[in-house]
C-alpha positions in Angstrom: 0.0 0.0 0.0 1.4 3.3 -1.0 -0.1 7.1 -1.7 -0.3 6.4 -5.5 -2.9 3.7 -4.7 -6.4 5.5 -5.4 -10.2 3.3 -5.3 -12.6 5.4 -7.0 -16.3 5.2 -7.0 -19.3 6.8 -9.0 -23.1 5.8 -8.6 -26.3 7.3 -8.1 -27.3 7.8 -4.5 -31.2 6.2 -4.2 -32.9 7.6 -7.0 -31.8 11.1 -7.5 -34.2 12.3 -10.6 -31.9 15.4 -10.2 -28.6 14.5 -12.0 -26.9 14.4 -8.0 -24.2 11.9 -8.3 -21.9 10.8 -5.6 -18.1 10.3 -6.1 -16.1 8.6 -4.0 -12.5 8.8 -3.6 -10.7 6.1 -1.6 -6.8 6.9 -0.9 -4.1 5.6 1.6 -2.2 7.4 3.7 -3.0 10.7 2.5 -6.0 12.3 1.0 -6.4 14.1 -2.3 -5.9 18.3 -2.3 -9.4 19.6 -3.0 -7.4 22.2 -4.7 -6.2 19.0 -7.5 -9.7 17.2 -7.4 -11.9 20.0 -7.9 -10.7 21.5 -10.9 -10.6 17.3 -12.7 -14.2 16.7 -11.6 -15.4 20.3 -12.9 -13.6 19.4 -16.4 -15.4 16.4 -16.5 -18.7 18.1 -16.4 -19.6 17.5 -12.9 -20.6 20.2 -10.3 -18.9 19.4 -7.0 -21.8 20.6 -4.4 -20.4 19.1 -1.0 -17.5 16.8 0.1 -17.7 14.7 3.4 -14.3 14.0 4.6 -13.6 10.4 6.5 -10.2 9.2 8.0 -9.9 5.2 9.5 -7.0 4.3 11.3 -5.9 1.1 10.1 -2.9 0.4 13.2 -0.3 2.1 14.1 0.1 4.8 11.7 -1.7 4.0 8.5 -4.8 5.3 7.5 -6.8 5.6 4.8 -8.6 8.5 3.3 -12.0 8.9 1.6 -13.3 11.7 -0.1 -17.2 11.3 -0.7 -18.6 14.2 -3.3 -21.8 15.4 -3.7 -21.9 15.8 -7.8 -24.3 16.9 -10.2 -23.6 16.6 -14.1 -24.4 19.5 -16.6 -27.5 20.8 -17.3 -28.6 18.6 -20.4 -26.2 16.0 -19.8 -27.9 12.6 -18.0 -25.3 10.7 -16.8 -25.8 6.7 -17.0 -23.8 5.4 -14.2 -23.8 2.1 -15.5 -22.5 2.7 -18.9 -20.1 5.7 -17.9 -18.7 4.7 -14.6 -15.5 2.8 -15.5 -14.8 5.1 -18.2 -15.2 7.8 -15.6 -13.2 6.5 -13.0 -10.4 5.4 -15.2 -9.9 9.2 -16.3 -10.0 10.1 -13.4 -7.3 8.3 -12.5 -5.0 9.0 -15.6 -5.7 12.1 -15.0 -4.8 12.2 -11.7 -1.4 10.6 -12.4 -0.9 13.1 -15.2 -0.8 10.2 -17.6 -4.1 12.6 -19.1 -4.6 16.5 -19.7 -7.4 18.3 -17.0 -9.5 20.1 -19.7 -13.0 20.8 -20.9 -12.7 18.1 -23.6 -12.9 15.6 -20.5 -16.3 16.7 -20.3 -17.2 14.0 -23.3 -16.6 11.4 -21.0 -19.9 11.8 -19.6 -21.6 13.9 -22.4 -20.5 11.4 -25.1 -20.0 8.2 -23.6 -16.2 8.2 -24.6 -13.1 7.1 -23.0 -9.9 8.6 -21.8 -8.4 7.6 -24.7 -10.7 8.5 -27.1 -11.1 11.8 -25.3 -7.1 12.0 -25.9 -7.3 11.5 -29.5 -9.8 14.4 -30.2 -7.9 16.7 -28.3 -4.5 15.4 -30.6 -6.7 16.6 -33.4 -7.3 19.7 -31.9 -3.5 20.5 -31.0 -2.0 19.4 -34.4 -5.0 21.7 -35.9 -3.8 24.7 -33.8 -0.4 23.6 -35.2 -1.3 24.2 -38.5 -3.0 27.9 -38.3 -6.4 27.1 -37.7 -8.0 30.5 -36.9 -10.1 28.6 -33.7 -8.6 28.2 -30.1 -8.9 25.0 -27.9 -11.1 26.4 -26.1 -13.5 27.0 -28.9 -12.7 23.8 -30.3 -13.6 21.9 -26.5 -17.3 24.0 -26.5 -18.2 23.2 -30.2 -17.4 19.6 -29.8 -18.9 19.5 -26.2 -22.0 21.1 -27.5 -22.0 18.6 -30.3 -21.4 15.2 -27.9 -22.7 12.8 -30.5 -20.6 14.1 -33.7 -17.6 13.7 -31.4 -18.3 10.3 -30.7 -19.0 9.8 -33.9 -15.8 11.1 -34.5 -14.0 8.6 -32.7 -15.7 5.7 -34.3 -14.7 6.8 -37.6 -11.1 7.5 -36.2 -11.8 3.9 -34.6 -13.5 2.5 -38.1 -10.3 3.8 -39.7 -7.2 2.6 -37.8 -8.1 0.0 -35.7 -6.0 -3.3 -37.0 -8.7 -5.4 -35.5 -11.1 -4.2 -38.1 -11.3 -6.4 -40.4 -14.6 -5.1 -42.1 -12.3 -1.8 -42.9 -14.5 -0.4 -45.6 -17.4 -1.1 -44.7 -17.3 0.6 -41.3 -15.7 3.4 -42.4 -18.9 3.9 -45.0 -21.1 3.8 -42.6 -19.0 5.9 -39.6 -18.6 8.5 -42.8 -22.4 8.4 -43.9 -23.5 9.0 -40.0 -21.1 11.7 -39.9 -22.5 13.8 -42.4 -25.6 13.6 -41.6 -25.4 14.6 -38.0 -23.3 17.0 -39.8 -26.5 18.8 -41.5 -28.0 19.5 -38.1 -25.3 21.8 -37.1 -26.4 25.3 -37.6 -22.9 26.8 -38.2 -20.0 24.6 -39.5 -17.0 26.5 -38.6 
């Protein structure tokens, strides 16, 4: 047991119609900054609205730490615990360990239904865009995506659809991850 172990926990407390989560942070030894977790949480699209603070000595000197947070998601986003939570939690974590940015595009891990990973490769889009000259900043780029959460999952699938060796229907998914595309694509009132 060391500080860098970290147990995580997100569910729905009874049946809160209100988009209230509860986030649970379990840590040994010492626990997490509020000034570190905060900011994560609120780029993942979740209003932190109370923490409850537990220490239990273990013997001797160890202890362990846990963090439970009062959360509520975005207005308009409906968070399904079950489908979200280990894609959640494993952020979290990367993110924690810095093995992830902390910024708004985190937010589609809730929003879209995306992973850390596939969070990671839109914002690589973004960066090598801003790279190039593109007139837009990150920050524009993070609230058109997270306004649009479905094209930018759908912009992982095609990424996915594209160059994932385990594909071995290639073309055909990459027809059909290109036809969705553009058509969620018409529904967008400005395309800059």
């Amino acid at each position: 047991r060391s500080a860098d172990d970290l147990r995580l926990s997100l569910y729905r407390a009874g049946n809160a119609d209100d988009g209230r989560l509860r986030f649970k942070l379990f840590r040994y030894g010492a626990p997490i900054a509020l000034s570190e977790a905060l900011p994560m949480m609120e780029n993942m699209g979740l209003r932190v609205l109370s923490e409850h603070p537990y220490e239990m000595a273990l013997g001797g000197a160890s202890r362990i730490f846990i963090q439970d947070f009062e959360v509520q998601s975005l207005p308009g986003v409906v968070v399904d615990t079950g489908n979200v939570r280990d894609a959640f939690q494993s952020a979290f974590e990367r993110t924690w360990r810095g093995e992830a940015e902390s910024d708004s595009f985190n937010r589609l891990i809730l929003s879209a239904q995306m992973d850390w990973r596939q969070v990671a490769m839109l914002r690589g889009y973004c960066k090598y865009l801003l790279q190039t000259g593109v007139p837009f900043s990150q920050t524009y780029m993070e609230e058109a995506l997270n306004r649009y959460p479905k094209i930018a999952r759908q912009l992982a699938e095609l990424f996915e659809a594209k160059f994932d060796p385990a594909n071995g229907e290639r073309t055909a998914r990459v027809g059909a991850a290109s036809a969705a595309l553009r058509q969620m694509l018409d529904g967008v009132a400005r395309l800059d």
